[in-house]
C-alpha positions as CSV (number, residue, x, y, z in Angstrom):
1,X,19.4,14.8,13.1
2,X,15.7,15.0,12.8
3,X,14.2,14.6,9.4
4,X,10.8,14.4,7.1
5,X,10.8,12.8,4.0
6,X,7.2,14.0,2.7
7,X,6.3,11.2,-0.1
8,X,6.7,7.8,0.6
9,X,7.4,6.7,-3.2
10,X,10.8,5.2,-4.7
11,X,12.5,8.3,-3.9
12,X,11.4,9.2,-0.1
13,X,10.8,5.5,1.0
14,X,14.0,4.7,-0.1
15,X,16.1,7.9,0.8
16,X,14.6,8.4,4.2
17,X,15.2,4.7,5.2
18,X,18.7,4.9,4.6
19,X,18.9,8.1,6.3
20,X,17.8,6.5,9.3
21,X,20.5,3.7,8.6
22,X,23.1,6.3,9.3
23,X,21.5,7.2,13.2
24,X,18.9,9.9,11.9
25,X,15.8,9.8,13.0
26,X,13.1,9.8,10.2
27,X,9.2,10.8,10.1
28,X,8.2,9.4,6.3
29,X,4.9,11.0,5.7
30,X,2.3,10.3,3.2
31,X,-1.3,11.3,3.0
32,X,-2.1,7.4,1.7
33,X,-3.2,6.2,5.4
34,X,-3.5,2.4,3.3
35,X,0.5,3.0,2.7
36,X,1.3,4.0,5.8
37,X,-0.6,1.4,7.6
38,X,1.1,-1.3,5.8
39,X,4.5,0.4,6.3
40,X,3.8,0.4,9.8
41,X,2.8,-3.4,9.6
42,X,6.6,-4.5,8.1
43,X,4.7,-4.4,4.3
44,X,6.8,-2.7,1.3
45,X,4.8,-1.4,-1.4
46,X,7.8,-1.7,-3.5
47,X,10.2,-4.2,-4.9
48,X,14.2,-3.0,-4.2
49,X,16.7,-5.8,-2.8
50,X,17.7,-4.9,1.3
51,X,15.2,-2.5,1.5
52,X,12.8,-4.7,4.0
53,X,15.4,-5.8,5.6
54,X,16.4,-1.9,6.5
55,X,13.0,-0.8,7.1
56,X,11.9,-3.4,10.0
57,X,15.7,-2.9,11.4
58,X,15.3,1.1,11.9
59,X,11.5,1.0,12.8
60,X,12.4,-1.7,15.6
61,X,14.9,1.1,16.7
62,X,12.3,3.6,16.5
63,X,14.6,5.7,14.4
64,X,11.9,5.0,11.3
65,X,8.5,6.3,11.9
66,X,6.1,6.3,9.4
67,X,3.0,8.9,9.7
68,X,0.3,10.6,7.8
69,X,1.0,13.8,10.7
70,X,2.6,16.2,8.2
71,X,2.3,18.6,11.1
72,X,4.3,16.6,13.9
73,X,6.6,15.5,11.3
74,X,7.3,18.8,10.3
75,X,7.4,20.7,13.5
76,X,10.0,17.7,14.7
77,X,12.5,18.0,11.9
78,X,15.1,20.3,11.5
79,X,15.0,19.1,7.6
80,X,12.5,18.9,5.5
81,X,12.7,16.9,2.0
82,X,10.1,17.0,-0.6
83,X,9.8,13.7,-2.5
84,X,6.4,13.8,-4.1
85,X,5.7,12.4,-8.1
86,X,6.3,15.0,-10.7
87,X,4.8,12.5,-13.7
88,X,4.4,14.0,-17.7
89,X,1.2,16.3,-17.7
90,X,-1.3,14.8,-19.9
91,X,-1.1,15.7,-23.4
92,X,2.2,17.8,-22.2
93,X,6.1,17.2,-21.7
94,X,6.1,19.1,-18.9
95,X,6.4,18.0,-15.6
96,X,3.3,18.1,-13.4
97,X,4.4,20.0,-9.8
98,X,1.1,20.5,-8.4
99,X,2.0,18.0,-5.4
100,X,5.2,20.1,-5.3
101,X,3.7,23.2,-4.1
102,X,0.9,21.8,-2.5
103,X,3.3,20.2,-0.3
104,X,4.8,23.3,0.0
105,X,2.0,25.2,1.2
106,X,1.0,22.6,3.5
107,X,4.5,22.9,5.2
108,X,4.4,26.4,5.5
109,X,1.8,26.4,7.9
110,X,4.1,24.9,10.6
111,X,7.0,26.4,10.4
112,X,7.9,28.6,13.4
113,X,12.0,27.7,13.7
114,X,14.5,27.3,11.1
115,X,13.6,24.7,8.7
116,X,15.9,23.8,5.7
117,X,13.4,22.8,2.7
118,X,15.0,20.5,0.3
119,X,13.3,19.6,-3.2
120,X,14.9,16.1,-3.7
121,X,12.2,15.3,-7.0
122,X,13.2,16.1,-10.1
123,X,12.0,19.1,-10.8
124,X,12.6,21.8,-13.6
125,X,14.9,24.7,-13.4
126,X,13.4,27.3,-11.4
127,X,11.0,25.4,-9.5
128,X,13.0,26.4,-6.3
129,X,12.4,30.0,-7.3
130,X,8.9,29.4,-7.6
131,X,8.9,27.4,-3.9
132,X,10.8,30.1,-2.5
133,X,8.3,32.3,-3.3
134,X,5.5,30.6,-1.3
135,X,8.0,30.7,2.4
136,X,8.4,34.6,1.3
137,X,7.1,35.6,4.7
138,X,9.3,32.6,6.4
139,X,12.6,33.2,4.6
140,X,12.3,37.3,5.0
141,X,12.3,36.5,8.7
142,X,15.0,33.5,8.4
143,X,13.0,30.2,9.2
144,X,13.5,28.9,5.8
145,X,16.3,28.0,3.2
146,X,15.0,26.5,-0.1
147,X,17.6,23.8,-1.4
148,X,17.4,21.5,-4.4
149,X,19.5,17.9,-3.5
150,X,18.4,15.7,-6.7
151,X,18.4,11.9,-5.9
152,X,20.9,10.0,-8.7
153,X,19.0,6.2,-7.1
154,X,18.7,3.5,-9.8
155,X,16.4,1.0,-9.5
156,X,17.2,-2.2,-8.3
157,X,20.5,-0.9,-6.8
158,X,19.1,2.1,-5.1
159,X,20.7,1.5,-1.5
160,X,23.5,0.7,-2.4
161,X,23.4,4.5,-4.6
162,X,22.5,5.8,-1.7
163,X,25.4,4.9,0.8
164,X,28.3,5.1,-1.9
165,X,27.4,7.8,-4.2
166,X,29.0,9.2,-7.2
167,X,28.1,12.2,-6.0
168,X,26.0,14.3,-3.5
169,X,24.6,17.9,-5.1
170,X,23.4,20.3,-2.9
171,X,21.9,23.8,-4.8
172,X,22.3,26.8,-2.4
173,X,23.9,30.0,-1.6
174,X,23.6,29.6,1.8
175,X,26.2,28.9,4.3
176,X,24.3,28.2,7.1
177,X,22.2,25.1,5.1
178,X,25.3,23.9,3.5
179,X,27.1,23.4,6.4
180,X,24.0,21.7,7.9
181,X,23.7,19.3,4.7
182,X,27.2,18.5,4.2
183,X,27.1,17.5,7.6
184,X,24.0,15.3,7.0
185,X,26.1,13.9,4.0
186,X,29.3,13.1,6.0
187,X,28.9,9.8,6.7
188,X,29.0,8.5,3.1
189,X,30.9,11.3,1.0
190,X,34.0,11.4,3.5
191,X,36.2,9.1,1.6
192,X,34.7,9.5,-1.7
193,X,34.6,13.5,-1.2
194,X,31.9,13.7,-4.4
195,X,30.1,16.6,-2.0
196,X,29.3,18.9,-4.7
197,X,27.9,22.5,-3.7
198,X,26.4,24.7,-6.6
199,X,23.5,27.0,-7.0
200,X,20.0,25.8,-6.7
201,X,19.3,26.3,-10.5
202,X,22.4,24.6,-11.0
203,X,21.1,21.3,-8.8
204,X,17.5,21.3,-11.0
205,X,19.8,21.4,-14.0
206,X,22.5,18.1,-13.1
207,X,19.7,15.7,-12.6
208,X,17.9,16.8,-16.0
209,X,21.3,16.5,-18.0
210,X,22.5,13.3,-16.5
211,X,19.3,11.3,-16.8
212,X,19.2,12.8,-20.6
213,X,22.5,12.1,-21.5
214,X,22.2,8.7,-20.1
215,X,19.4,8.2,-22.4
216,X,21.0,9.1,-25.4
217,X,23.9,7.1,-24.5
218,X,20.7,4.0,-24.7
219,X,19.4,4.9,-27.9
220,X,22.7,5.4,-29.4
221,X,24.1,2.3,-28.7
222,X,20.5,0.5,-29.5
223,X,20.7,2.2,-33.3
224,X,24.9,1.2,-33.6
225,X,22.7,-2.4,-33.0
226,X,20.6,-2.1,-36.0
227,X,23.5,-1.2,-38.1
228,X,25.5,-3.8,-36.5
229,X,22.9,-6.5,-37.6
230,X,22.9,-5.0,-41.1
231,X,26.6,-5.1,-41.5
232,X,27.4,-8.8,-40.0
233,X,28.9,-7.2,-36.7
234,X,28.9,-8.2,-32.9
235,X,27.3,-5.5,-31.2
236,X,29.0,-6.3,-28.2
237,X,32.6,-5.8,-29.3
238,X,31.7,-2.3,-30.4
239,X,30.4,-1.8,-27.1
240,X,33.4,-3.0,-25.2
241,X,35.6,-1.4,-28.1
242,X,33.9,2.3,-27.2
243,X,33.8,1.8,-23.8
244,X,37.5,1.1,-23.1
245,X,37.9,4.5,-24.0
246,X,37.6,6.3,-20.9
247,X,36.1,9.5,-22.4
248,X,33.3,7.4,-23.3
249,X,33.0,4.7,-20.3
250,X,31.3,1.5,-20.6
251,X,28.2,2.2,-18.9
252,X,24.6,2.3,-20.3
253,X,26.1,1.3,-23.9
254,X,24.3,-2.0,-23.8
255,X,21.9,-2.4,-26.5
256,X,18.5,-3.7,-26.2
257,X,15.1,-2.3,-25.7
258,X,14.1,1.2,-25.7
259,X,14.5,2.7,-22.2
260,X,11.6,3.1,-19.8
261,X,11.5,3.5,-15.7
262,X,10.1,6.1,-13.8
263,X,12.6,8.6,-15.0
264,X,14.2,8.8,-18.1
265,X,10.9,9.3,-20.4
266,X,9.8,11.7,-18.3
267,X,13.1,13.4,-17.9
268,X,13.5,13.8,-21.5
269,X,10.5,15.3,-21.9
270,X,10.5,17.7,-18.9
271,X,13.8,18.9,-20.3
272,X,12.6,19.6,-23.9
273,X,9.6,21.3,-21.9
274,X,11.9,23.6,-20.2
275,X,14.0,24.3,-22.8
276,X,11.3,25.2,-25.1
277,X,9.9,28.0,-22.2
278,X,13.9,29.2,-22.5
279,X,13.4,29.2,-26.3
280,X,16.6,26.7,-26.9
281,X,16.6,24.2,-29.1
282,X,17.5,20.6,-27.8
283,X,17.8,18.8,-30.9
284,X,19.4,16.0,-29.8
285,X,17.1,15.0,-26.8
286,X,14.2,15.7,-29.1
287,X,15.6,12.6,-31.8
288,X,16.6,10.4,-28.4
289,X,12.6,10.5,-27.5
290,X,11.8,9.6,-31.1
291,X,14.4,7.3,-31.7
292,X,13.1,5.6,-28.6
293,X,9.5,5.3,-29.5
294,X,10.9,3.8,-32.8
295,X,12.8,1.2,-30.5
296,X,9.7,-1.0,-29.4
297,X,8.2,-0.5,-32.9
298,X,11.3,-2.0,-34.4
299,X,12.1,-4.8,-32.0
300,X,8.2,-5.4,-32.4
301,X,8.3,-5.8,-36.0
302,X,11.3,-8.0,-35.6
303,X,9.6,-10.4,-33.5
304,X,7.2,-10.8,-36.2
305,X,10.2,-11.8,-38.7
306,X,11.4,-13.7,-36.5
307,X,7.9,-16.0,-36.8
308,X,7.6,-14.9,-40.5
309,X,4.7,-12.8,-39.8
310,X,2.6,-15.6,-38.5
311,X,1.1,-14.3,-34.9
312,X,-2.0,-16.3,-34.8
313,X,-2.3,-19.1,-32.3
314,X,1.7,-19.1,-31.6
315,X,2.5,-19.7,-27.9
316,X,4.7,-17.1,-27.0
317,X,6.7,-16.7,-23.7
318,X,7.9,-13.5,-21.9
319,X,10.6,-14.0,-19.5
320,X,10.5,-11.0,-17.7
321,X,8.2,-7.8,-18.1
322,X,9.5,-5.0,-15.9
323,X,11.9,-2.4,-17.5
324,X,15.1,-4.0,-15.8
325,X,15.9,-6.1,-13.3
326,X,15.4,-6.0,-9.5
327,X,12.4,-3.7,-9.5
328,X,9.0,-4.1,-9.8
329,X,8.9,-0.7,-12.3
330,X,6.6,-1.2,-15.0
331,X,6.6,1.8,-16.6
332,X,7.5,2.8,-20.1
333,X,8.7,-1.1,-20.2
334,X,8.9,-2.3,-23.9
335,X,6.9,-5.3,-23.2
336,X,3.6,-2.9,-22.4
337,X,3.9,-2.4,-26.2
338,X,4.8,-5.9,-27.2
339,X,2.6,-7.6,-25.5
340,X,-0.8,-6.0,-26.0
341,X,0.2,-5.6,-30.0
342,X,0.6,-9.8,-30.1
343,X,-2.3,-10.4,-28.2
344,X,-4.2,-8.1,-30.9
345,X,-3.1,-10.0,-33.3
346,X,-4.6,-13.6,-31.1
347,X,-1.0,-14.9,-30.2
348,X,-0.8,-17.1,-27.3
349,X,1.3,-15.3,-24.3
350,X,2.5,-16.4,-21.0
351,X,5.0,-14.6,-19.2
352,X,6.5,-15.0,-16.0
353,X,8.6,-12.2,-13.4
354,X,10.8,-12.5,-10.6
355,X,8.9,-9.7,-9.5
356,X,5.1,-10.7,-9.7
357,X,1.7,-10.7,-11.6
358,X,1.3,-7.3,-13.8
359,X,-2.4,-5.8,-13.5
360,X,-1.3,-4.1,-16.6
361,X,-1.8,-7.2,-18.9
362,X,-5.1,-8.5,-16.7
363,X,-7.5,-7.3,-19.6
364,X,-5.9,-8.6,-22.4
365,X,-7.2,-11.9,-24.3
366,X,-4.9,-14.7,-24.4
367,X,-2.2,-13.4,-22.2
368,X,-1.4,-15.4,-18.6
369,X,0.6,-15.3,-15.9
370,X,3.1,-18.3,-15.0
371,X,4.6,-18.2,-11.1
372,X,7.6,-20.8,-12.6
373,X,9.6,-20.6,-15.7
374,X,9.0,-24.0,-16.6
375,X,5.3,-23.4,-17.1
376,X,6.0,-20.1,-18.6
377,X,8.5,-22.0,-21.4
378,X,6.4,-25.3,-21.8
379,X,5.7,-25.5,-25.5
380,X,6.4,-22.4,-27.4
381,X,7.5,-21.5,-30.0
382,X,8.7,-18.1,-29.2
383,X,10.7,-17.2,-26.2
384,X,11.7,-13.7,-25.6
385,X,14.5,-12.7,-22.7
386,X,12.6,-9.1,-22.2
387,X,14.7,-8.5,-19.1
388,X,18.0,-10.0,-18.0
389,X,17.1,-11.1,-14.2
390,X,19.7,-13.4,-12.9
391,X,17.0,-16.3,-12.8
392,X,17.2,-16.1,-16.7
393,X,20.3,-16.3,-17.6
394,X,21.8,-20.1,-17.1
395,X,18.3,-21.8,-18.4
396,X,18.5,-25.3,-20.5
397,X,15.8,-24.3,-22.8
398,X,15.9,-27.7,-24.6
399,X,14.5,-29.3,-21.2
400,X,12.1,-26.4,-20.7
401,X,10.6,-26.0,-23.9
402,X,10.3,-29.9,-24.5
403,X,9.3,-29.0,-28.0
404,X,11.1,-29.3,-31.7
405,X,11.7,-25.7,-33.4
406,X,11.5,-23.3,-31.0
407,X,13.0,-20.0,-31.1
408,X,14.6,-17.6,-28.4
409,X,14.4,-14.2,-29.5
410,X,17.2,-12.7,-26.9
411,X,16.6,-9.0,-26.2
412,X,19.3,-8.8,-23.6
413,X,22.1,-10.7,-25.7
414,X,22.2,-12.9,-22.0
415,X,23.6,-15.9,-24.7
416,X,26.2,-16.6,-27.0
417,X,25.4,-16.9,-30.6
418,X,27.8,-19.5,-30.8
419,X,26.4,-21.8,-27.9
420,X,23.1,-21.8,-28.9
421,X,24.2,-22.9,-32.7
422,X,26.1,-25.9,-30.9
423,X,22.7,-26.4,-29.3
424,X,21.1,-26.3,-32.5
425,X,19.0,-23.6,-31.2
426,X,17.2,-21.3,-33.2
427,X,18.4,-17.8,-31.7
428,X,18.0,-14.1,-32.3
429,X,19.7,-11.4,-30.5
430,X,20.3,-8.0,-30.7
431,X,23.1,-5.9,-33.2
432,X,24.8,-9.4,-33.9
């Protein structure tokens, strides 16, 4: 099949690729001719394992072409996905879809066969209403069918998401599109047969409650922490204990920082939005977002026990910045907090990531950038394990610190408790 994927963020960058993977050919369009001109010259703006790889494999094959022609791209596919950013409006939990429709209005100009339209951001319920009402003219003469197919990618492990899914949703009443999609889908739902069909409000509404519940299941599990470390109990034999049951499962109930990424905070807060213009009540997602704004001021505080409240001059190491690992995803991380609050208060900071240099940190006093983790460790007297990359998590901090009374302040719980007192290693980790 032929398709567009308009938006060449996480989403369509990553989506469209693997789409091409499976024989389609894809036109990724954005209007960032700087994007597009690095795509075309084998350069990824962002960092997910395989995905180069793919990329210079199709576009060698000519199945991948990437393009700032919204009009050739659309008059050449017979599907059309939207994949632009729908981030928090400022001082607002709703989402912004002002790339949305203009997208949408840009496509309707060059329509003249049957197009399906598929929203595949995450967008409130309703927004496919509100679409639908821009092809009016299109649909009433049956060029157009307005679908929602919400991505379920995570960061990091996105392709692999992609070609064995839990599940594919597909919102639509109509036959003719479904057909078309589940046909699309065939190649990776056959022997899982997750194909879910349901109405387009329906669609708008999965993605919102799963990436919600997952967060709750986060900030639960990170306050059954702080009781944990209050009552002299391992925080990871509740976890396993819960998620044995298979009611619960034994995913996301690992405790550590508050959750960030490019979806869950604004997820929540879309929902909450929506629900509000439906006058309901969310209670629960509305104490998850508080509870997780808490989380960095708690673990923050912590730290500062931890070096009994003396921040000034004290070399302190970040091992890892990015909200997890295997992306370059900065936002919402815990350590955009952290780290600005020590430097405030003149503590030393080097950090060092798998994944780079942060220009978020560049204008902050005393913070630096290490490209090795033995420079980043050299001397401090504070290391923190802020995200639990592989690189991280068989270290001999005794020859990498090469100092007397350091500490390791472990906010993945890589460690054992019980290693690093054979070690005679000062360590602190999270609910144990």
């Amino acid at each position: 099949m032929k398709l567009c994927m308009i938006g060449t963020g996480y989403v369509g960058l990553v989506s469209g690729v693997c789409f091409s993977d499976l024989g389609n050919t894809v036109y990724c369009v954005d209007n960032n001719s700087d994007k597009i001109k690095k795509l075309n010259n084998g350069i990824v703006p962002i960092y997910e394992p395989g995905l180069e790889e793919l990329i210079k494999k199709n576009y060698r094959q000519k199945r991948l072409i990437f393009t700032t022609d919204i009009k050739k791209a659309v008059s050449k596919a017979d599907i059309i996905f939207i994949c632009v950013g729908t981030p928090t409006k400022k001082n607002s939990n709703s989402a912004d879809l002002k790339y949305v429709f203009q997208v949408a209005k840009q496509i309707k100009k060059f329509i003249n066969k049957y197009k399906i339209i598929i929203t595949k951001s995450t967008v409130p319920v309703t927004t496919g209403d509100k679409i639908e009402k821009i092809f009016k003219s299109k649909i009433k003469n049956k060029l157009v069918d307005v679908v929602s197919n919400p991505e379920f990618l995570r960061e990091g492990e996105a392709i692999k998401d992609f070609t064995s899914p839990d599940r594919v949703v597909i919102g639509t009443n109509s036959k003719r599109a479904n057909a078309k999609l589940k046909s699309l889908y065939f190649p990776i739902i056959k022997k899982t047969n997750r194909y879910i069909n349901t109405s387009r409000r329906g669609a708008e509404l999965i993605k919102y409650a799963s990436n919600a519940f997952l967060a709750t299941k986060i900030s639960y599990i990170n306050e059954m922490a702080n009781l944990c470390e209050k009552a002299g109990v391992d925080i990871k034999d509740v976890s396993y204990g819960m998620g044995s049951d298979q009611r619960i499962g034994e995913r996301f109930l690992r405790a550590g920082p508050a959750y960030g990424g490019s979806c869950f905070p604004k997820d929540t807060r879309a929902v909450l939005d929506t629900a509000k213009s439906f006058k309901v009540d969310l209670s629960i997602i509305k104490n998850v977002i508080k509870s997780n704004e808490n989380r960095k001021i708690l673990l923050t505080k912590k730290l500062m026990t931890i070096l009994n409240g003396n921040l000034k001059n004290k070399s302190i190491t970040f091992l890892g910045v990015t909200f997890k690992p295997n992306t370059d995803d900065m936002r919402e991380a815990s350590s955009l907090y952290m780290i600005p609050y020590l430097s405030k208060k003149v503590s030393k900071i080097r950090y060092f990531d798998p994944s780079g240099e942060k220009k978020d940190f560049k204008n902050y006093n005393n913070v630096m950038y290490c490209n090795n983790i033995e420079s980043a460790c050299n001397k401090s007297d504070l290391i923190v394990i802020h995200t639990e990359w592989n690189e991280f998590k068989f270290l001999n901090f005794k020859r990498l610190v090469k100092k007397s009374n350091f500490k390791i302040y472990d906010m993945r719980n890589v460690y054992s408790p019980s290693e690093m007192k054979k070690k005679k290693i000062n360590y602190f980790a999270i609910g144990r």
